[in-house]
N, C-alpha and C positions, 0 to 999 in steps of 0.2 A: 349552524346547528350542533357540530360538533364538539365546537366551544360552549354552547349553553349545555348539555349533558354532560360534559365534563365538571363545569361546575354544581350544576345537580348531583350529582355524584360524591362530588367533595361535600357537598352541603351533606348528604345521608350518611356519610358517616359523620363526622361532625355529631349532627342531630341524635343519631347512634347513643353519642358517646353520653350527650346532653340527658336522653333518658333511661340510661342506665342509673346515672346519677338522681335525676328526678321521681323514679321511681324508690327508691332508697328512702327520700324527703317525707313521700306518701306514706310509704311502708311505716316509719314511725308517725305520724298526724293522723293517720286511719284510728290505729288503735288509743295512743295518749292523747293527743291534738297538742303535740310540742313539735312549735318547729326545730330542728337540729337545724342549725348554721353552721356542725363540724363535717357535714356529709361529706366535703371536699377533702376533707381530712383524710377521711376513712380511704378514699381514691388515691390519695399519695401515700399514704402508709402501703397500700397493696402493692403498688410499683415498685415501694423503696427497701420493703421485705422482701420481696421476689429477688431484687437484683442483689439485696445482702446477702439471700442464701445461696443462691449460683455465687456470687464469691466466696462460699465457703466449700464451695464444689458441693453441692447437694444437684443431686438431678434436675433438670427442669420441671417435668411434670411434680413431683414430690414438692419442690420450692413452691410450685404456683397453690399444691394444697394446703401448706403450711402457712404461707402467706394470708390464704384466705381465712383459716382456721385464726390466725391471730389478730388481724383484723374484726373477725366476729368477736374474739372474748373482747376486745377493748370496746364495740359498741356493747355488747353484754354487762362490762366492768362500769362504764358510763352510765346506765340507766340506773345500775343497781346501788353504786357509791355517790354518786352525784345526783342524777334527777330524782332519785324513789326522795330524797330524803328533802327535797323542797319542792314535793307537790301540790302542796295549797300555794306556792309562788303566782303572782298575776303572770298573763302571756309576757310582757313585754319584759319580765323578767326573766324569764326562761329562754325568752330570745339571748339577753347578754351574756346570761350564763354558757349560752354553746358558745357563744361567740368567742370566749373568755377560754373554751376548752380548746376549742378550735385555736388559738393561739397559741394556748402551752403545748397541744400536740406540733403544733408546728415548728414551735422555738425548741422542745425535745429531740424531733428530728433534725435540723440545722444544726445543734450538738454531738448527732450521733454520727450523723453521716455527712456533716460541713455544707456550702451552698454549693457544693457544685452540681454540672448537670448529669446522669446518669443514663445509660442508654441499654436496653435488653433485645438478645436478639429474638427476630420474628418466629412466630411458631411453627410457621412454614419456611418461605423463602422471602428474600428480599426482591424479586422478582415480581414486575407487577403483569397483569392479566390484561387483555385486551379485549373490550368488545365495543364494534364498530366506531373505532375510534375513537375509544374514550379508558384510559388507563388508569386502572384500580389498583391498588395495592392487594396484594392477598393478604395483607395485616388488617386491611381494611373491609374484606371480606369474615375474618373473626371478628372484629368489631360487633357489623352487623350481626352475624349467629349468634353471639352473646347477650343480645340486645334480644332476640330472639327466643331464643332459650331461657333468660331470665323471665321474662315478662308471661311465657306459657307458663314455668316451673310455679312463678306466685297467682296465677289465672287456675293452674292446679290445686295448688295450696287453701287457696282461700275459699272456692265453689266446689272442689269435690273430696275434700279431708274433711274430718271431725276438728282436730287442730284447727281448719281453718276458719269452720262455722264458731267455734270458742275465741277465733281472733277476732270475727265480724259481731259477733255478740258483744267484747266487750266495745267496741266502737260503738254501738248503736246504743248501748245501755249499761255500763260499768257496774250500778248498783244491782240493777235484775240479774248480771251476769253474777255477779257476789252470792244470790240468793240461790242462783242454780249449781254454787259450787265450783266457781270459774276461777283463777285467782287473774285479775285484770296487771295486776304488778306481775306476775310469770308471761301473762302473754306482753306485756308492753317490753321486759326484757327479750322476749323472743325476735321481736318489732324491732330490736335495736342491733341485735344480733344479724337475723337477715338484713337489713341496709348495712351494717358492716361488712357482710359477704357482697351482696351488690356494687358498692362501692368499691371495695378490692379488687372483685372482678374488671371494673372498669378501667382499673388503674393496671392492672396487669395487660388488660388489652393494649392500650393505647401508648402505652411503653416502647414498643418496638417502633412503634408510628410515626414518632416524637421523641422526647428523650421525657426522663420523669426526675423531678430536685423536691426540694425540702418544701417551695410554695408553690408547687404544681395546682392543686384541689382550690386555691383560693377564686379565681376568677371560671375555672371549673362549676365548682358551686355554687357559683354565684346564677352560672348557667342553666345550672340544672334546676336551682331552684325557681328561677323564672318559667322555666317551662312548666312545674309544677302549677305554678299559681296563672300560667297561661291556659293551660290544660283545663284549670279546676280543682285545687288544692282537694285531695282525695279519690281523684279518680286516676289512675291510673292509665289508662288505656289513652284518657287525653292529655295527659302528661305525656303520653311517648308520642301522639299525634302535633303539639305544640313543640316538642324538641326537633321531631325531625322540620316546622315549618321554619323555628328559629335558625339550624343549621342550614336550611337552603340559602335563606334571605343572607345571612352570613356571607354565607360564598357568594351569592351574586352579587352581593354591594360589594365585597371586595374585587371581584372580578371589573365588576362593569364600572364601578365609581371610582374607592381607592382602600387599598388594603388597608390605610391609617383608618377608616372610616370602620373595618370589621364589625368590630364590636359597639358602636354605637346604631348601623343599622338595627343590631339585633333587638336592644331596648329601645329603639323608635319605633319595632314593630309590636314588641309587646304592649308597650304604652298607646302605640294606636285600639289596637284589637283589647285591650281594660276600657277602653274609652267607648267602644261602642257594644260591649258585651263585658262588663265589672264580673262578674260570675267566673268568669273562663269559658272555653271553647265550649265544656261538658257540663260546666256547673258547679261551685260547691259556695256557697254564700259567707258561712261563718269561719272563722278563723281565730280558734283560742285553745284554750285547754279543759278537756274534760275533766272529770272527777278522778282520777285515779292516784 
């Protein structure tokens, strides 16, 4: 028993990490209906800002704001120089295009900061917590609070601001939001910005965990985006419920089968669960790009 909660365990952060990222995916497909494939990006750029400003001796806390602050202009700098300007593109063009950005981000950092792997120390201690047997990392206790904290902070944003009913308005109707005064291009840069902060948050967490390099965000993202589209591309809430199911399964096929096996359990189970409910867990049917 002790062995299975341990790996439950490991799967929850894991799954943590998954919908941090996932939600990020949302946050932009709510408001434009583009998928970003540089989400992963956005997660290694946080790590890799974080550890370059602690080597310039900048405080930690200050580093990890800064980090996140510059991660958000480059989703911000992305919407507004790249995607504003080929919005009548079909979806499956808009996919290659992140794809294509997601690359030169990646090949920029490999330049900047070489392949190697990078390590930041934990916010707390390197000491892990103990209950009943089953040994957590306190890095892994942030994880989860951020996971946490994200997920309330846009559950706030979105249902009890004005800002947030201006985001959900242009999702639901771009042009009516036009007529009410809304600019849909200010809120889908906003959409790009918050998954920038999301995603650097994630990347900062999971840094002390692990270690973070130049193609960290790639199989990341890939992550997170499944749990998106396992969730129910747009929903949110099942995007974090689909991450943490893909993290468990994770860990147990690793534990119980064979750790080579990790990551293909993980798309057998989403491939199962598409196959008997296409929708996702919570539902969202269409998958393109609105009008904006």
């Amino acid at each position: 028993m002790t062995e299975l909660l341990q790996y439950v365990a490991n799967g929850l952060v894991s799954g943590g990490i998954y919908a941090i990222v996932a939600v990020g995916f949302i946050t932009i497909y709510n408001v434009s209906k583009v998928i970003n494939l540089a989400q992963g990006e956005f997660l290694m750029l946080g790590g890799m800002v974080t550890v370059a400003m602690i080597g310039m001796n900048v405080p930690y806390a200050l580093a990890v704001l800064l980090a996140i602050l510059v991660v958000t202009l480059v989703g911000v700098a992305m919407q507004k120089y790249v995607i504003a300007y080929v919005k009548k593109a079909s979806p499956i063009s808009l996919i290659i295009l992140t794809i294509g950005i997601s690359t030169l981000i990646r090949g920029l950092a490999s330049l900047i900061w070489g392949k190697d792997s990078y390590s930041l120390e934990p916010i707390t201690s390197n000491q892990p917590i103990t209950f009943g047997g089953v040994n957590i990392a306190q890095q892994s206790l942030w994880i989860l609070a951020a996971v946490l904290v994200v997920l309330f902070l846009l559950w706030y944003l979105m249902e009890k601001t004005m800002l947030g009913k201006k985001i959900n308005a242009c999702s639901v109707n771009p042009m009516a939001a036009r007529l009410m005064g809304i600019s849909p291009a200010k809120m889908s840069m906003l959409a790009f910005g918050i998954s920038g902060a999301t995603g650097a948050i994630a990347g900062i967490v999971i840094a002390p965990l692990s270690v973070t390099s130049y193609d960290i965000g790639v199989l990341l993202g890939i992550k997170g985006f499944s749990a998106a589209i396992l969730g129910g591309l747009g929903n949110p809430l099942g995007a974090a419920v689909a991450a943490f199911i893909l993290g468990i399964a994770e860990s147990l096929g690793a534990g119980y089968i064979s750790s080579g096996m990790k990551d293909a359990i993980a798309f057998l189970v989403l491939i199962a669960m598409l196959l008997v409910k296409p929708s996702g867990i919570f539902g969202e049917r269409s998958v393109g790009k609105g009008g904006l």
